[in-house]
C-alpha positions in Angstrom: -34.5 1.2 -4.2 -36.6 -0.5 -7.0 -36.6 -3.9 -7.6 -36.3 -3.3 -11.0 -33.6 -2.1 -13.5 -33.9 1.8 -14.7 -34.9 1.3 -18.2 -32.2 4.1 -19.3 -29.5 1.9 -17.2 -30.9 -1.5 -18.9 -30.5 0.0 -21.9 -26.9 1.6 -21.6 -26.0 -2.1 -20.1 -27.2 -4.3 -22.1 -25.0 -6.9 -23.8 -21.8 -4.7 -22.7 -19.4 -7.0 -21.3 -17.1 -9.0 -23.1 -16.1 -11.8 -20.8 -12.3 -12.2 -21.4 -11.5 -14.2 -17.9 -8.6 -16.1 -18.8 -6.5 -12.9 -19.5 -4.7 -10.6 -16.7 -4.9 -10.5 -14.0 -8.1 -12.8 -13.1 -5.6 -15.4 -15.4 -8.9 -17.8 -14.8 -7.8 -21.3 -16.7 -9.7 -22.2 -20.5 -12.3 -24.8 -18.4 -12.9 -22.7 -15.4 -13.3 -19.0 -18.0 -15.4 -21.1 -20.2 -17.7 -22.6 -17.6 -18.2 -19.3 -15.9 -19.2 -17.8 -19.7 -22.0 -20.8 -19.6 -22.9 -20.0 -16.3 -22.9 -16.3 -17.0 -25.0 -17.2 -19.8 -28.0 -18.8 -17.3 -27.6 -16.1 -14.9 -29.5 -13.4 -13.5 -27.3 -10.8 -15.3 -27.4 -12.7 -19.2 -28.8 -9.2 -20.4 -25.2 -8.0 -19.6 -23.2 -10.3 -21.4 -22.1 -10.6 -24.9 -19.0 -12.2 -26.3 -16.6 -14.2 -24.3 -13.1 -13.1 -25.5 -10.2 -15.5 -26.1 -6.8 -15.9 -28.5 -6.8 -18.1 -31.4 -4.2 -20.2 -29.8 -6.8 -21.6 -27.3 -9.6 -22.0 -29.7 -8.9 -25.6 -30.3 -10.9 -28.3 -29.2 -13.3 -25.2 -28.1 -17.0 -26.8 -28.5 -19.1 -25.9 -31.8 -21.6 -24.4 -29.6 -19.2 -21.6 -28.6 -18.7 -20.0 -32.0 -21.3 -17.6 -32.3 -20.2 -16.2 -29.0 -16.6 -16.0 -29.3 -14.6 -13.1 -30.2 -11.0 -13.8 -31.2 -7.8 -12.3 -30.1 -6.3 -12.9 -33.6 -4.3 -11.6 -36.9 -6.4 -12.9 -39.8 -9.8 -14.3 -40.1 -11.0 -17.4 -38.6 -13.8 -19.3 -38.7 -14.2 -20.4 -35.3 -14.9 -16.5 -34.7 -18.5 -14.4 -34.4 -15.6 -11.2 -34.0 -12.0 -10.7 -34.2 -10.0 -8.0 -32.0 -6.7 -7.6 -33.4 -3.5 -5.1 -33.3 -3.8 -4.7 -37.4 -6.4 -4.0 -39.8 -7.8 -7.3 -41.3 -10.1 -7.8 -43.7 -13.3 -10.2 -42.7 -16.5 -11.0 -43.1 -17.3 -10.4 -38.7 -17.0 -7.1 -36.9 -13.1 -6.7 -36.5 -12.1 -4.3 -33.8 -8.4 -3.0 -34.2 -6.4 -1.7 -31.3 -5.3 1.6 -32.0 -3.2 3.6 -29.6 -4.4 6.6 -28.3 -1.6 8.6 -29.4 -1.9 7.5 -33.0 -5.3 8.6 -33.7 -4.5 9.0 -37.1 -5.1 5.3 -37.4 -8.7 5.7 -37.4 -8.9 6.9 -41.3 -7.5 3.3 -41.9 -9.5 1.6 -39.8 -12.4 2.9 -41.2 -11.6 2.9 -44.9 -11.1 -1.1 -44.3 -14.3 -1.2 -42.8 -13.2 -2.2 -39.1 -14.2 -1.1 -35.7 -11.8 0.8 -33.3 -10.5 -0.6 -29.5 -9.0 1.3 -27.5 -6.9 -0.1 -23.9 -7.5 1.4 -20.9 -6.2 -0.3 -18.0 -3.0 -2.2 -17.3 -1.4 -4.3 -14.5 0.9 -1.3 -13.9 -0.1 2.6 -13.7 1.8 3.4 -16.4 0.0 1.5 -18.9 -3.2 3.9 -17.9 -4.3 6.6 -20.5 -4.6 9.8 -19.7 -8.2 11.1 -18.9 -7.2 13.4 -22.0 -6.3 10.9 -24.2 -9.7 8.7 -23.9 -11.4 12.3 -24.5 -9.6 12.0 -28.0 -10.0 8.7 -28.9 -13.9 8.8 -28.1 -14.2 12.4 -30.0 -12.0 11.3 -32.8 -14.2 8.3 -33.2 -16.9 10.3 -33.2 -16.4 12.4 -35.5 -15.4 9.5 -37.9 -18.8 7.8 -37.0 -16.5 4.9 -36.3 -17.7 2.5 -33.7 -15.4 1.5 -31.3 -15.3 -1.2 -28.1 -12.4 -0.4 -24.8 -11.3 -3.6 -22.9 -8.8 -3.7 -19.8 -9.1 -2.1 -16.6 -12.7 -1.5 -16.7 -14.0 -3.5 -13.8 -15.4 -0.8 -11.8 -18.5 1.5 -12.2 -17.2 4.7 -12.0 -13.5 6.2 -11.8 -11.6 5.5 -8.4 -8.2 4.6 -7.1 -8.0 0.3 -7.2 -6.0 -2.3 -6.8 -4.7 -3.1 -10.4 -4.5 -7.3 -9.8 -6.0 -9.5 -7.0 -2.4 -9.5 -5.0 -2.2 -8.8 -1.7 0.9 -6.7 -2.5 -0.9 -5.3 -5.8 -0.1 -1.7 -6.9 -2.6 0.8 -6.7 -3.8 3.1 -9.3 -6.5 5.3 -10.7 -9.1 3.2 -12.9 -11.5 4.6 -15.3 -14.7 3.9 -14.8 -16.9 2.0 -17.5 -20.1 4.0 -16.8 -17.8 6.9 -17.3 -17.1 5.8 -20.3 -20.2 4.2 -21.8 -21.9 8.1 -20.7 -19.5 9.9 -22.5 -19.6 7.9 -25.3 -23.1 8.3 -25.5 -23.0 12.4 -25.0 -20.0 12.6 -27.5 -22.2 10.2 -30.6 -24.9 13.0 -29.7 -22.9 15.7 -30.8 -21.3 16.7 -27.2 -17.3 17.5 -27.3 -16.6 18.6 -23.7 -16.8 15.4 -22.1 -13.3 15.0 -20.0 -15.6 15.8 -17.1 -17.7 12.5 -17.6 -14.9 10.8 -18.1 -12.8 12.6 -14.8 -16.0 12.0 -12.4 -15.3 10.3 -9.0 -19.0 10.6 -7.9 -21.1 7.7 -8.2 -23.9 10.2 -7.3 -23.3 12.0 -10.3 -24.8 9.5 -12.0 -28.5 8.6 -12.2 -31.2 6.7 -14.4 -34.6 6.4 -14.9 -36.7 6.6 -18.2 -33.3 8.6 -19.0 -29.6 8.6 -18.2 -28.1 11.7 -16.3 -24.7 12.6 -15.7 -25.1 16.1 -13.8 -27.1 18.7 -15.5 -27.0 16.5 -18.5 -28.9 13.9 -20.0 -29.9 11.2 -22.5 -33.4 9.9 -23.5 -33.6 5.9 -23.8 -33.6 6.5 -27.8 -29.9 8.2 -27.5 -28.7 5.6 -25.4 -30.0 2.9 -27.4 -28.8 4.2 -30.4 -24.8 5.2 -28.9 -25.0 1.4 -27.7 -25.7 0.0 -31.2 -23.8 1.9 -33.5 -20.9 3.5 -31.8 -19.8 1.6 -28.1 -20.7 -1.7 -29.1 -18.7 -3.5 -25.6 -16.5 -3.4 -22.8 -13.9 -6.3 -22.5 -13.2 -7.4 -18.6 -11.8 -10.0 -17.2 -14.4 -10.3 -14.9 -18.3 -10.7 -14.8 -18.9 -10.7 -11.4 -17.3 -7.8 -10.2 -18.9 -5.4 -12.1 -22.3 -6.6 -10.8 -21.5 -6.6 -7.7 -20.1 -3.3 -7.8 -23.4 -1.8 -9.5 -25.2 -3.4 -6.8 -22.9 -1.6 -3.7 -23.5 1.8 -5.4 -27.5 1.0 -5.6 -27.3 0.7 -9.6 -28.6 -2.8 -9.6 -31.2 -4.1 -7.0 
């Protein structure tokens, strides 16, 4: 293994995490989410990191410092906030990303016409709150299609697609997560014109996946210029709960050194 990070994996990584620790079900507290962000933000990993994720209600008191870095769980604009993520369509002057169902794709006309980017959910605490494999399929296409960038937040703590624990509960139920390099890859494929990407999204096989001066899923592949550019204008993120474990799961598959 290299010492060194695949430049096509760098490049599909960087600045993808949202750090959003203080919501379920890490549930870290304000002072211990917002000194793991700062210590995040001195670490090893920094390349990784983006916005750390938190609703307006505990923005008070939150230093100056902070603001160009947080994104805002909120309803309207606010100017403690370098992004919003909201269940409506606002209108502001920062990237807005509005929650849209995945069985209301419809939504995504108005969330483009108001100049907003698209988030779609997928994870929850309890299996049932878990798209369907099909549904993501539609949401990335239908985005696609729009040109309509989008970010996905909850239940992405894992590399690639797998039955997991769905909280840190010894008693915790078990379900089957989708995978964010899953998703980041078929996000990339589908901005490049590729449809038929359930299969990306479906795959159990870490070994499926592989990187050098390009990104492979299978027979199929990216150059560093089509990753680059899927990362900048159409996934922009990936909202987690936690830093840490998607590292060190990257690092147990042989992703990361």
């Amino acid at each position: 293994m290299s010492d060194t990070v695949a430049p096509a994996l760098r490049a599909l990584l960087e600045r993808f995490i949202d750090y959003a620790g203080l919501f379920p079900p890490a549930s870290v507290p304000l002072d211990a989410t917002i000194a793991n962000y700062h210590s995040y933000q001195n670490g090893d990993h920094r390349w990784m990191l983006r916005w750390l994720v938190l609703p307006v209600s505990q923005c008070v008191g939150v230093h100056d410092s902070l603001r160009p870095s947080l994104s805002l769980i909120a309803e309207a604009d606010d100017g403690h906030a370098a992004a919003l993520e909201t269940k409506t369509i606002v209108s502001a002057s920062k990237p807005v990303y509005c929650e849209v169902s995945p069985d209301n794709l419809a939504m995504l006309d108005a969330v483009k016409g108001a100049g907003n980017f698209a988030k779609i959910r997928m994870g929850s605490v309890q299996p049932e709150g878990i798209p369907s494999v099909a549904l993501v399929a539609a949401f990335i296409n239908s985005c696609a299609d729009r040109r309509l960038g989008f970010k996905a937040t909850a239940g992405l703590h894992h590399p690639v697609r797998a039955l997991q624990a769905l909280t840190y509960e010894d008693d915790a139920p078990r379900a089957v997560l989708h995978g964010f390099l899953n998703v980041l890859m078929a996000a990339a494929f589908a901005w490049h014109g590729e449809r038929d990407i359930d299969s990306i999204i479906s795959e159990t096989e870490p070994t499926a996946f592989s990187f050098d001066d390009r990104a492979y899923w299978r027979d199929k592949s990216l150059s560093l210029a089509e990753i680059k550019a899927a990362r900048h204008d159409f996934i922009h993120s990936v909202g987690t709960c936690s830093f840490d474990e998607p590292i060190a799961d990257l690092k147990s598959l042989r992703f990361l050194p």
